[in-house]
C-alpha positions in Angstrom: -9.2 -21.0 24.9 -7.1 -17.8 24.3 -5.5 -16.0 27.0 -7.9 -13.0 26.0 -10.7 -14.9 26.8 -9.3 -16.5 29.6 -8.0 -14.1 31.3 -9.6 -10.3 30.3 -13.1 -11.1 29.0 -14.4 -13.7 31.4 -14.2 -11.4 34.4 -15.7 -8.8 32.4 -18.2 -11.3 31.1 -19.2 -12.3 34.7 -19.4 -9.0 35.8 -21.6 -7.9 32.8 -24.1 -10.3 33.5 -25.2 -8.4 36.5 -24.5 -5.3 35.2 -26.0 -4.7 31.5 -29.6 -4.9 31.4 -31.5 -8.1 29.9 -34.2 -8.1 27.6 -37.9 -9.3 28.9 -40.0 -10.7 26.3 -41.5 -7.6 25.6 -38.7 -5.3 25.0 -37.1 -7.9 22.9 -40.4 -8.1 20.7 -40.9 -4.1 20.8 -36.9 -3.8 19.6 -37.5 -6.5 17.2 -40.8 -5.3 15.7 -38.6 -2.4 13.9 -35.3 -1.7 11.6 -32.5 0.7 11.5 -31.9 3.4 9.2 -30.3 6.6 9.8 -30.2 6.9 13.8 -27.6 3.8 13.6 -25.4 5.9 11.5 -25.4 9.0 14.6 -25.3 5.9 17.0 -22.1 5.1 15.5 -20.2 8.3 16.0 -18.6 8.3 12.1 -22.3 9.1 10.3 -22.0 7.6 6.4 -22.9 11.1 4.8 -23.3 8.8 1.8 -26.4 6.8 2.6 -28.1 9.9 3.9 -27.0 11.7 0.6 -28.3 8.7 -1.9 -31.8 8.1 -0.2 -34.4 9.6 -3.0 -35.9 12.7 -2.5 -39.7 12.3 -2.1 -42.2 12.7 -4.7 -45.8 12.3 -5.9 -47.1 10.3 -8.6 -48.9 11.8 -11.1 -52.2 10.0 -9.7 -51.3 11.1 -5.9 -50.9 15.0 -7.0 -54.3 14.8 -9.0 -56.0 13.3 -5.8 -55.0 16.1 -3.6 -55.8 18.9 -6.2 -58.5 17.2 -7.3 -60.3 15.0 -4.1 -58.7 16.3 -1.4 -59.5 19.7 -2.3 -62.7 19.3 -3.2 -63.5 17.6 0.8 -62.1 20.3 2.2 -64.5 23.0 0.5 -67.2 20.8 2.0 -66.0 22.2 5.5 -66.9 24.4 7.6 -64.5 24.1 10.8 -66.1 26.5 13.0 -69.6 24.8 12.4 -68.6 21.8 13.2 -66.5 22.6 16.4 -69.5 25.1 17.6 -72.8 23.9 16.0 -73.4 20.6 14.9 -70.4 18.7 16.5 -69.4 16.3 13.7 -68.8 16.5 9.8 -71.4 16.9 7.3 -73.2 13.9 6.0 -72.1 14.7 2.6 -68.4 15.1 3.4 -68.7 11.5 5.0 -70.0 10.1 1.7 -67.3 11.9 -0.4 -65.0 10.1 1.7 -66.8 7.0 1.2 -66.7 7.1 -2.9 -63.7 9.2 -3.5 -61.3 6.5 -1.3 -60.4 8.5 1.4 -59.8 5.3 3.7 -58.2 3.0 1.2 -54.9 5.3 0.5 -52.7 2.7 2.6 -54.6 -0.7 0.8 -53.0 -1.9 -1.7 -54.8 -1.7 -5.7 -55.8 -5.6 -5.6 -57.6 -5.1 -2.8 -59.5 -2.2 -4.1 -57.2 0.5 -2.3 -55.5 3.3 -3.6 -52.0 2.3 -3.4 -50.6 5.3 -1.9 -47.3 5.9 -0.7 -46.2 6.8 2.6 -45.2 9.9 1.4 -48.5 10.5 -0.5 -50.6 9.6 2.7 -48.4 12.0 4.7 -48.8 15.3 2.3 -53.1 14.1 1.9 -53.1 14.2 6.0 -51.0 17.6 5.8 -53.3 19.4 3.3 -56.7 18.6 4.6 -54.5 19.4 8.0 -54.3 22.9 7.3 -58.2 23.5 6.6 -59.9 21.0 9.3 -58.1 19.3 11.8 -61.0 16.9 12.4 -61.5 16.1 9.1 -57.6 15.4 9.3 -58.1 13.1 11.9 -61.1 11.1 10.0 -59.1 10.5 7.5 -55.6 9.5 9.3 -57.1 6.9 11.2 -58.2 4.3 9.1 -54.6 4.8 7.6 -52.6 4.7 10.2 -52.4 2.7 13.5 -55.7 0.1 13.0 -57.3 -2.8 11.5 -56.4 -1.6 8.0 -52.8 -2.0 8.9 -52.7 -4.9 11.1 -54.3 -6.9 8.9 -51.8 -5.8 5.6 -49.1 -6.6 7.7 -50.0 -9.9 9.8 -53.9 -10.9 8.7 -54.7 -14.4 6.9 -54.9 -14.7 3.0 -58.9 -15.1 3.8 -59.2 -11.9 6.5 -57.1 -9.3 3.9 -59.6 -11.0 1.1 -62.6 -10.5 3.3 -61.5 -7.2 5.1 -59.4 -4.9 2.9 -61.8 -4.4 -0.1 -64.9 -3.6 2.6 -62.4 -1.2 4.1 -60.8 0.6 1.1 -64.9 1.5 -0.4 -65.7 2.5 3.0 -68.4 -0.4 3.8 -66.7 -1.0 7.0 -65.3 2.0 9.3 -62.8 1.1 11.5 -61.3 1.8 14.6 -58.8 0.6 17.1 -59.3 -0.1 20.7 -55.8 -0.2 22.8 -56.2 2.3 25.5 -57.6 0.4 28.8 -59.5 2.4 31.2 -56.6 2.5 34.1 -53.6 1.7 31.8 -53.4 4.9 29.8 -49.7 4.7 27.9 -48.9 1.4 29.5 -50.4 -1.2 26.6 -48.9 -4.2 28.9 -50.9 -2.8 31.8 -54.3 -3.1 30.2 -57.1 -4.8 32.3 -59.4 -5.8 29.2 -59.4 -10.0 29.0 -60.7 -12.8 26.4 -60.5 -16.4 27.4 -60.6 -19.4 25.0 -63.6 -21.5 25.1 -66.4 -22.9 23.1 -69.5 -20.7 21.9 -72.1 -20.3 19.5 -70.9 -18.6 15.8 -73.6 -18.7 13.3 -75.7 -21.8 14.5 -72.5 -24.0 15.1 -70.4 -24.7 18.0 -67.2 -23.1 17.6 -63.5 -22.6 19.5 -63.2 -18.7 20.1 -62.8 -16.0 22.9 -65.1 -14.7 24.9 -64.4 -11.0 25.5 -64.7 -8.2 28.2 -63.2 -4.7 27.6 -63.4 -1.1 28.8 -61.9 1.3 26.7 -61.0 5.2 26.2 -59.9 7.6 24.1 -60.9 5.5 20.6 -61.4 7.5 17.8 -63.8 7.0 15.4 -65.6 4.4 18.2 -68.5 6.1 18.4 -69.4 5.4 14.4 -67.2 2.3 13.6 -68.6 -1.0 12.4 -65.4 -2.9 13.0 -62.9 -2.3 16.2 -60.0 -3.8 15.8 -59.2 -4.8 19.6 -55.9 -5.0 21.6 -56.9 -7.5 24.7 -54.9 -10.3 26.7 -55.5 -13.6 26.3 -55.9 -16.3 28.5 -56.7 -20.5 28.0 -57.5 -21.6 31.7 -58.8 -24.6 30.3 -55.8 -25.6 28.0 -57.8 -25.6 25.0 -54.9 -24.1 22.6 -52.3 -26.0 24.3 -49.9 -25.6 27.9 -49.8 -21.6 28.2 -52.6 -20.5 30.1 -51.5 -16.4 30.0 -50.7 -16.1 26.4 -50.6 -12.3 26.4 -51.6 -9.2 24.5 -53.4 -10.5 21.3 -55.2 -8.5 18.6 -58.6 -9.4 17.1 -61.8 -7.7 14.7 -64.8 -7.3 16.1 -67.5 -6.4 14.5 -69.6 -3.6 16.4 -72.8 -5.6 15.5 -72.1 -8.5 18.1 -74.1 -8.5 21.2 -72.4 -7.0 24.0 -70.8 -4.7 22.1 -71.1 -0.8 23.5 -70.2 2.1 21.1 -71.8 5.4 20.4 -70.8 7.5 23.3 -68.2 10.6 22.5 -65.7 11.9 24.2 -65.1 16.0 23.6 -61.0 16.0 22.7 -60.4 19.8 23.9 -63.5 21.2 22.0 -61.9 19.3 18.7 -65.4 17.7 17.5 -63.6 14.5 15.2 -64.9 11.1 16.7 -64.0 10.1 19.7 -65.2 8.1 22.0 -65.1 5.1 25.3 -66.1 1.6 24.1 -67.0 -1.5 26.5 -67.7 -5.2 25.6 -69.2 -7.7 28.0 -69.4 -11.4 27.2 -68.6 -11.2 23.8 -68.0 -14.3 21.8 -65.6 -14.2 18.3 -63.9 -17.6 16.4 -60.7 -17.8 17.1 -60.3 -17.1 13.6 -61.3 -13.5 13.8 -57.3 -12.9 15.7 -55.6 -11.1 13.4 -53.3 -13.3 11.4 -55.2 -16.0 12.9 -54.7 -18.7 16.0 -50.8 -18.2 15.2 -50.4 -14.7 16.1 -52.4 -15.1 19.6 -50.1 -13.6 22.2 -48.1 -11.5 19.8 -50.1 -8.8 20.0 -47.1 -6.1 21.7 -45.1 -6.9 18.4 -47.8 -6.1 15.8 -49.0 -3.2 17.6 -45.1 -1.9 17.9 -44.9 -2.8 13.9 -48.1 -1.0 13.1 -47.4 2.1 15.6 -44.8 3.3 13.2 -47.8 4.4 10.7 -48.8 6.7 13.1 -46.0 8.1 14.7 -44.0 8.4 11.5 -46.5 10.0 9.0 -50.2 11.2 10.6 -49.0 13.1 14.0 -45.8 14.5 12.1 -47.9 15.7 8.8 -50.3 17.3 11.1 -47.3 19.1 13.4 -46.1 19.9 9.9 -49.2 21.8 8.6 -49.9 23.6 11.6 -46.4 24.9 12.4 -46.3 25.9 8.6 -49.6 27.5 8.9 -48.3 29.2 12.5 -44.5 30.4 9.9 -47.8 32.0 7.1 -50.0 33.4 9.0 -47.5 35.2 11.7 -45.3 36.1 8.9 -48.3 37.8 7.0 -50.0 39.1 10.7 -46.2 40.7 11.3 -46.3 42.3 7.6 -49.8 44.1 7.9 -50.1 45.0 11.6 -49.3 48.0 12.8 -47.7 49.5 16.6 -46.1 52.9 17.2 -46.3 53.2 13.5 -44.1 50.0 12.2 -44.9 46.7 11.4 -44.5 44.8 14.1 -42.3 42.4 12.2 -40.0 45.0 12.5 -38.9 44.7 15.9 -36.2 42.6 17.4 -39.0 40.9 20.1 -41.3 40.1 17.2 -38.5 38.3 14.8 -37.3 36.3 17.8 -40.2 33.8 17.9 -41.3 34.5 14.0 -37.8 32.8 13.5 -38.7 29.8 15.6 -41.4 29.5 14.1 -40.1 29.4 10.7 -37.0 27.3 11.5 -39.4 24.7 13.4 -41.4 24.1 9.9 -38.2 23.8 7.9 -37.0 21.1 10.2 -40.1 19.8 10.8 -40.8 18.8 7.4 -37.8 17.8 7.1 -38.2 15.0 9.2 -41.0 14.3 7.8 -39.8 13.9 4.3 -36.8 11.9 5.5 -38.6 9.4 7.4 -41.6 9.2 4.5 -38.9 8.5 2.2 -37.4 6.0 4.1 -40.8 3.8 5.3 -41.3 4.0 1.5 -37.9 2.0 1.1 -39.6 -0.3 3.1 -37.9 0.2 6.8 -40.1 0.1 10.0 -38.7 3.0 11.7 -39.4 2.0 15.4 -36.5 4.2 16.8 -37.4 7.6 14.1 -41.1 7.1 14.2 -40.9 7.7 18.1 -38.3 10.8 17.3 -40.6 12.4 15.1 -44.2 11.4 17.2 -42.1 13.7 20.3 -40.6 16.1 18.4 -43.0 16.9 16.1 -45.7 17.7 18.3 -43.2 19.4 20.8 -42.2 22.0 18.1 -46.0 22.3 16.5 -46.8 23.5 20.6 -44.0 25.7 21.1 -44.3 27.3 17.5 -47.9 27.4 18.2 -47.7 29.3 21.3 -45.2 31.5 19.8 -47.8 32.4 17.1 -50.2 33.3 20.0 -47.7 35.3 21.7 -47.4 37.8 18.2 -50.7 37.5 17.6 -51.5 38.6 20.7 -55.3 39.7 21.2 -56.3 38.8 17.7 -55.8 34.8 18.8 -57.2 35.2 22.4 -60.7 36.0 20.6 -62.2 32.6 19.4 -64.4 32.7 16.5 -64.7 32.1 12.9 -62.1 34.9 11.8 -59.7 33.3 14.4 -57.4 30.9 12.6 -55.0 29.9 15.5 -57.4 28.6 18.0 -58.6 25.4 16.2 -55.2 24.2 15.9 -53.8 25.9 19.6 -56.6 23.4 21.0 -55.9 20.3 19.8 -52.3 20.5 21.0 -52.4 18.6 23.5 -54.2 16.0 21.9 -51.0 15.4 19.2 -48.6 15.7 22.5 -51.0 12.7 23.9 -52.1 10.2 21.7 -49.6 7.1 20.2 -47.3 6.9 23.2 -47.9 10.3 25.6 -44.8 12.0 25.0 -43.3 12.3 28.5 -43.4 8.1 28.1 -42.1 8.6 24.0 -39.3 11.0 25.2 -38.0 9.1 28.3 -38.8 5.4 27.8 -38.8 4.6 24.0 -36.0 7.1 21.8 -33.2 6.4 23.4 -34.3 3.5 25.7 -34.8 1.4 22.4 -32.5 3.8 19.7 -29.6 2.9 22.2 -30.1 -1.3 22.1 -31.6 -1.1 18.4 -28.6 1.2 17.2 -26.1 0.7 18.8 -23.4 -0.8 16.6 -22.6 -3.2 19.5 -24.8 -3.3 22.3 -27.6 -5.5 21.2 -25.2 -8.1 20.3 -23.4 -8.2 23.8 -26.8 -8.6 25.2 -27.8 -11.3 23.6 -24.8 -13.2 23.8 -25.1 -13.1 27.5 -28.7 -14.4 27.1 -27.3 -17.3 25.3 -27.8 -20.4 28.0 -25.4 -22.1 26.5 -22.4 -20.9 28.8 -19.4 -21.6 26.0 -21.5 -20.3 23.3 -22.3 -16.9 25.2 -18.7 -16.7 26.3 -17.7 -17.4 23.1 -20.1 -14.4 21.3 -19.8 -12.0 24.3 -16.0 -12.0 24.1 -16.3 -11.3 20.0 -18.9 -8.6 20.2 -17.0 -6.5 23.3 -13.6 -6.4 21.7 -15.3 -5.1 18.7 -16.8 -2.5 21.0 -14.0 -2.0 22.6 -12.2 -1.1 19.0 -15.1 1.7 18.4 -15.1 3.9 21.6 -11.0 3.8 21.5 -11.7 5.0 17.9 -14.4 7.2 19.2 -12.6 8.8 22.0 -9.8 9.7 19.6 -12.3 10.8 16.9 -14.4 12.8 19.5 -11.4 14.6 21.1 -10.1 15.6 17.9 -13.1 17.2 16.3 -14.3 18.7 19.6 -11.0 20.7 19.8 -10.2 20.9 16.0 -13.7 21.4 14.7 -12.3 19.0 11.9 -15.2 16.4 11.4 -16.0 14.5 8.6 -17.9 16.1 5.7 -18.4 15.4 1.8 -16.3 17.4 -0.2 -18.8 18.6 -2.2 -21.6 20.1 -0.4 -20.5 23.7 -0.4 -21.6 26.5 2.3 -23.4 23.8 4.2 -20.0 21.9 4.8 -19.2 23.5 8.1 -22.6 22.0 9.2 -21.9 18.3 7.9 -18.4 18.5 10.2 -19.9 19.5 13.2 -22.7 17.1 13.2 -20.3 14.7 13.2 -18.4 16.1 16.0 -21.5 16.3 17.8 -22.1 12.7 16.8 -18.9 11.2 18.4 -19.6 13.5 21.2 -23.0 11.4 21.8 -21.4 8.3 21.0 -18.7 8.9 23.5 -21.1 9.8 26.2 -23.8 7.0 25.6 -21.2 4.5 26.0 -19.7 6.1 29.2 -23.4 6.0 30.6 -23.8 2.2 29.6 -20.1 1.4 31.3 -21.0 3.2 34.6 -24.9 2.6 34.8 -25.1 -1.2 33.2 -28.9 -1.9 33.7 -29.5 1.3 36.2 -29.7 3.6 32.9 -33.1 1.7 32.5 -34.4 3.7 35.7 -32.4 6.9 35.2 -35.1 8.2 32.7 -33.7 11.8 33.3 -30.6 10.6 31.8 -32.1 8.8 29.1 -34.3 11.6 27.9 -31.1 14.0 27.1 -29.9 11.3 25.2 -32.8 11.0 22.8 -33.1 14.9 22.5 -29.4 14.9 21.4 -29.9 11.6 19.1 -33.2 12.9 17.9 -31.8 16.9 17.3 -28.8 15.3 14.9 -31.7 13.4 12.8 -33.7 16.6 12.6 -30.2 18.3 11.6 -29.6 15.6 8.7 -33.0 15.5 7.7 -32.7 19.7 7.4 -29.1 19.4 5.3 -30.6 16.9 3.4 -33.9 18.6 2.5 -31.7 21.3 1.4 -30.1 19.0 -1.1 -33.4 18.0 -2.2 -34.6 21.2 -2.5 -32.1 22.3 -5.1 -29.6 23.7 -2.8 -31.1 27.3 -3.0 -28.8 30.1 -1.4 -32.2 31.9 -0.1 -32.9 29.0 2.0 -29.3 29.0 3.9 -30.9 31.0 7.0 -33.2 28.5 7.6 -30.9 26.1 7.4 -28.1 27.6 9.8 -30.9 29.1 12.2 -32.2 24.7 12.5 -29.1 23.1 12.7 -27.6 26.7 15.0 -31.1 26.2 17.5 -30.3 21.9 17.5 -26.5 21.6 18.3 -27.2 24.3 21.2 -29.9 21.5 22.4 -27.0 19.1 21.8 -24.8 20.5 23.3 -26.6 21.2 26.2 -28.2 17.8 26.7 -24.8 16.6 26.6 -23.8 18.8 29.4 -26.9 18.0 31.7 -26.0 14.3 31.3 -22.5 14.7 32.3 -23.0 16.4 35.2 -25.7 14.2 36.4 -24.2 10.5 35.7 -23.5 9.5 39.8 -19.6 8.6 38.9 -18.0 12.3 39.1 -14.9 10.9 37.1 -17.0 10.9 34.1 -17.5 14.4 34.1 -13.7 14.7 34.8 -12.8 12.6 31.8 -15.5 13.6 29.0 -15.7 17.7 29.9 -11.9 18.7 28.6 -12.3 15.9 26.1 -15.7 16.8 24.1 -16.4 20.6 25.0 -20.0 20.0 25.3 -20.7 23.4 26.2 -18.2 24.9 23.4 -19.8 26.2 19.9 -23.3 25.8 21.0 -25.0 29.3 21.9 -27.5 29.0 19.5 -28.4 31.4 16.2 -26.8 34.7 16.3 -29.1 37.6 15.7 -28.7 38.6 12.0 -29.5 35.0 11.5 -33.1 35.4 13.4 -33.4 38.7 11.5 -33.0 36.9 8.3 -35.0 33.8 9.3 -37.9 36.2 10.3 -37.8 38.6 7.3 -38.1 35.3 5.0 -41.5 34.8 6.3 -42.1 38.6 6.4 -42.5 39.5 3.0 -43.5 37.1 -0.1 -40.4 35.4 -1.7 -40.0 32.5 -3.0 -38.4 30.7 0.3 -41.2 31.3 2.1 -43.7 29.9 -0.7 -41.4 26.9 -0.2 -42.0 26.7 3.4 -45.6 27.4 3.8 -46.9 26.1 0.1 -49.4 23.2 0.3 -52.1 24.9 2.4 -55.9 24.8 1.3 -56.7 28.1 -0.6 -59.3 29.7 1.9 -62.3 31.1 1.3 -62.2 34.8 0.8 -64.2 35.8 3.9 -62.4 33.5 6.4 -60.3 34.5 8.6 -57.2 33.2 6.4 -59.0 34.8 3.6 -58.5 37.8 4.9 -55.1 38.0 6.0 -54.0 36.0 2.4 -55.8 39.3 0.8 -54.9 42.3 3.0 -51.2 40.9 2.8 -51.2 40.7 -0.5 -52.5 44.7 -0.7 -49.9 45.6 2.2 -46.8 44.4 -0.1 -48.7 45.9 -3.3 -48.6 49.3 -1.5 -45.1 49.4 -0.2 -44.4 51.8 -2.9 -46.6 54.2 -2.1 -46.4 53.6 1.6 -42.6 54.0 1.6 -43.0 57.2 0.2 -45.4 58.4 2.5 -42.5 57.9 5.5 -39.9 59.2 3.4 -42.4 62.7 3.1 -43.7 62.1 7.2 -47.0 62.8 5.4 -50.6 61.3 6.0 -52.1 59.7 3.4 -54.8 62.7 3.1 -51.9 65.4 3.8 -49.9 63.5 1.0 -53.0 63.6 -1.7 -53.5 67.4 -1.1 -49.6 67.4 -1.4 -49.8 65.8 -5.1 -47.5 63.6 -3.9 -50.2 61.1 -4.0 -52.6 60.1 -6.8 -56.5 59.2 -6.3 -56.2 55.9 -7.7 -53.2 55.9 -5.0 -55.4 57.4 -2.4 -58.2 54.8 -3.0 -55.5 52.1 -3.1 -54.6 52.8 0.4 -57.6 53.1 1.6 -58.7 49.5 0.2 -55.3 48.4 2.2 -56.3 49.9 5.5 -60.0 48.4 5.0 -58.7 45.3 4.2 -56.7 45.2 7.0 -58.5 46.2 9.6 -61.1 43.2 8.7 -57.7 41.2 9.7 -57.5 42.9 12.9 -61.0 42.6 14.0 -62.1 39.8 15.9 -65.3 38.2 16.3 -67.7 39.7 19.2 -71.7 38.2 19.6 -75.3 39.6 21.0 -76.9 37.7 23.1 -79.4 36.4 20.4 -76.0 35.1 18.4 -74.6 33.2 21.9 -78.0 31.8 22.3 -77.7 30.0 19.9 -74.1 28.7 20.6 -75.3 28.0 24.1 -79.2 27.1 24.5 -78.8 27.3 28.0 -77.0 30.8 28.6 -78.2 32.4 31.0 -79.6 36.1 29.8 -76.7 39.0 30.6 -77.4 41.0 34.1 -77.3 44.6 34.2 -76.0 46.3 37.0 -78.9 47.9 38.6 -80.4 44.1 38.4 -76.7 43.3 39.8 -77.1 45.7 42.8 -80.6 44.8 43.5 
């Protein structure tokens, strides 16, 4: 045995064993159920700009574009949002039988099994188009895509269930659904209460081995109309029918909705969002045991398929709905900013207005971003455990705050719900993206960084396994390999961090232009994080597990450098277009302040003060990191002020709206506003009214008449919707009739 072993890492080794946290069962099949990509890179302090820079850009197939201008489009003209969120509470039967024919919930099923073969990519833009014109429709359609039976079974069912199940789901003769939330566990899967126990039961006239199942669940959408529920449940064998394990654990299984004992039909209202949704409940009912998904086998395994499959929806249907509302929130305040009006300017004009118009603009350039990265990269076949969780938070975080910020400019005209009000349908089901797959308080403080940092970790996962190892020699053996090698990359780190903290000097390709300064101080920022995470893992061990606080700074900085990569790299994609650069600096300006101050908030909170003493002078984490300077918002904002071909980039990919909705409107009277500029610019140069101007001769009547059509138009946009009491009658049968005053006083 060498004197390094003998002498330096057995100590350590000893005193590691008590100190770095160990793996249950669970966390070890949650970490394992996913890969790597890019977040290991950032982990590692010295990101390879390389393998960011060589992923292909995403793209549609000739046969994915035609279904969304074709299909897709065609759906969404079947819709009427405001009816079916005020008047009949669900989608028309028509639209459900387009769905039906047309494929809608086969895009994920593979072509042999009578799917459409769509890639993740294509399934993420479908999700954002129909987005932007009916969220509930959206959700219809996500769900048999994403986290479900659909995608259990690709991934872990029998030759026989994918040859039984898959062609009845991709036609639409079976709807599914997916039943994981238990009544008292809410985000805690392991926590659920809902049971099957092996035994022997009737199947089809024969005595069979199966499960007999009891279940009370909440929050399952598409429950109330599904035929098949794919069901997350733990398993027990009291009787030892399987074999020696009476608890077996969380197991997934179909059941049809036909079975006796089975309870669906009941809805739930998600904040007034009218897409199915609904509690389910099961008592005594009996399945084969060859109705588990991927069969007898896979009993028990249920937390890793479930992890797997979550990536579907975390990764491509919350983020492609985040994406079209916060692009919708960058068009429609741009355009409200343009046309309307106070103390005689555009209110797009003024410094308090381009403020949060900027936000909003830089949150849907890095949103989609992230989106385009991570698409791109589940297409190359990764299971993004660790990103899929970074883009499920942040996401939905930015879709609420750009949201809100669209309320706040909006003002009045958003407040007033209706069918000329465009915000409100997607302002209420905010909360529903911030809760569903994973609530994000438990995504942001439990999962990014709690699994990124033992997932990506260039070392960490190793060490921990080699002290797992019961073999005492053989875990020695490993554990002394794996530290020294950690050891080599934070002295590498600490000198690489130090040196682009005070030099600015951090790596970037040499041939990325006016973006270059960005590249360098992402990976300063990079070290920086690397630096600090191992800091927290040498002076917390297994205590960082319980110092979520901690934990969540560390995922907003990991998860702020993807969004920063994934922005510098749609850029690339893009064609590198000069017009786009304030976007770019305002996203990647807005995340290293977040960084930066993460970093800062974690320092001064880690409970040994000479970590703070150490890491302040040495990374600067509250150096370079103030956020966007002003002409940058002013430029940001003025790019979705005015029609150019940026902001057609940014907000492209919307369904064209009818011409008397409320988006109608606004598309048209914005179009007018910037049609007029000529003549309204020369009406301010002259102080003159419009009908001081035409008796003037400074103005035309065709000019006249075009302003006037402007100010009509616009003032349609303005307006908001107001009822009689015959009109809110029938809204709500039960209203009581409005009381005068005199009746009042009476």
């Amino acid at each position: 045995m060498s004197f390094r072993k003998t002498y330096l890492t057995r100590p350590i080794f000893k005193w590691a064993k008590g100190a770095l946290p160990s793996l249950s069962e669970t966390e070890a099949e949650a970490i394992n159920s996913g890969d790597v990509h890019f977040e290991a890179e950032l982990f590692s302090g010295k990101p390879d700009w390389a393998m960011l820079r060589s992923m292909k850009a995403p793209a549609l197939s000739e046969e994915e574009r035609a279904f969304i201008d074709g299909p897709c489009r065609e759906f969404c003209e079947m819709i009427d949002p405001w009816e079916i969120d005020h008047q009949t509470g669900d989608l028309p039967p028509e639209a459900w039988r387009f769905m039906r024919d047309k494929g809608f919930f086969g895009m994920i099923i593979p072509k042999e099994h009578g799917g459409m073969g769509f890639s993740a990519y294509a399934h993420s833009e479908v999700v954002r188009y129909i987005a932007s014109h009916s969220v509930v429709a959206a959700v219809t359609v996500m769900v048999p895509n994403s986290l479900g039976p659909g995608e259990l079974i690709l991934q872990f069912g029998t030759d026989e269930q994918k040859k039984h199940w898959l062609p009845r789901l991709a036609v639409g003769d079976e709807l599914p659904a997916f039943g994981l939330t238990s009544e008292d566990a809410g985000s805690d899967a392991s926590a659920m209460t809902d049971d099957g126990v092996v035994c022997k039961g009737m199947w089809n006239g024969e005595e069979v081995l199966g499960i007999r199942l009891n279940w009370a669940k909440r929050y399952i959408t598409l429950a109330p109309v599904c035929t098949v529920l794919g069901l997350a449940f733990k398993l027990r064998d009291p009787d030892g029918l399987l074999g020696d394990t009476q608890d077996i654990g969380i197991t997934c299984a179909l059941v049809p909705t036909d079975l006796p004992g089975v309870e669906t039909g009941r809805r739930h209202l998600p904040s007034g969002t009218m897409f199915m949704n609904g509690p389910t409940t099961g008592k005594d009912v009996f399945i084969p045991l060859d109705h588990i998904i991927g069969g007898p086998d896979y009993a028990g395994r249920g937390w890793m398929m479930l992890m797997s499959a979550l990536a579907a929806g975390r990764g491509i249907s919350l983020p492609s709905l985040s994406a079209a509302a916060t692009a919708m929130a960058a068009h429609t305040t741009g355009a409200y900013s343009r046309i309307r009006k106070q103390f005689n300017l555009p209110i797009g004009l003024f410094g308090g207005v381009q403020e949060p118009m900027a936000r909003i603009a830089s949150s849907a350039y890095a949103i989609d971003a992230g989106r385009r990265l991570t698409t791109a990269a589940l297409d190359d076949g990764h299971k993004l455990a660790v990103i899929s969780a970074i883009m499920k938070y942040h996401a939905t975080d930015r879709m609420r705050d750009a949201i809100n910020d669209a309320m706040d400019v909006h003002s009045g005209k958003a407040v007033i719900d209706g069918p000329l009000n465009y915000l409100q349908p997607i302002y209420r089901t905010i909360p529903i993206g911030i809760t569903v797959e994973g609530a994000n308080i438990v995504t942001r403080n439990l999962i990014i960084f709690g699994q990124g940092a033992i997932r990506a970790h260039p070392h960490l996962l190793d060490e921990m396994q080699a002290l797992q190892e019961p073999d005492e020699q053989k875990s020695l053996d490993a554990f002394d390999r794996h530290f020294w090698a950690h050891v080599n990359h934070s002295v590498r780190t600490v000198f690489r961090a130090g040196w682009s903290a005070w030099t600015g000097r951090g790596d970037a390709p040499s041939d990325v232009g006016k973006v270059a300064p960005i590249y360098r101080r992402l990976s300063r920022w990079s070290a920086a994080f690397a630096l600090t995470a191992d800091m927290a893992f040498l002076t917390l061990g297994g205590a960082l597990k319980r110092k979520e606080m901690i934990s969540a700074r560390l995922g907003d900085a990991l998860s702020e450098m993807y969004l920063i990569a994934a922005v510098l790299k749609r850029w690339e994609d893009d064609g590198r277009h000069e017009a786009d650069l304030p976007l770019v600096h305002h996203a990647a300006e807005t995340g290293f302040a977040r960084i930066g101050r993460a970093l800062d908030e974690t320092i001064a909170n880690m409970p040994a003060k000479w970590v703070g003493w150490l890491l302040r002078p040495l990374i600067r984490p509250g150096s370079q990191s103030r956020g966007p300077e002003d002409r940058t918002t002013e430029a940001v904002a003025k790019l979705i002020y005015e029609p150019n071909e940026t902001r057609h980039r940014l907000v492209d990919g919307y369904h064209p709206p009818a011409p008397d909705s409320g988006l109608g409107l606004l598309d048209h009277a914005f179009k007018l506003v910037i049609e007029a500029e000529p003549i309204t610019k020369r009406l301010r140069d002259a102080r003159k009214t419009p009908a001081e101007a035409l008796k003037a001769g400074l103005l035309s009547d065709a000019e006249h008449a075009q302003l006037k059509r402007m100010e009509e138009a616009v003032q349609k946009v303005v307006a908001v919707d107001d009822y009689s009491p015959q009109e809110l009658a029938t809204l709500f049968p039960d209203m009581r009739r409005p009381t005068t005053w005199p009746e009042a006083a009476e």
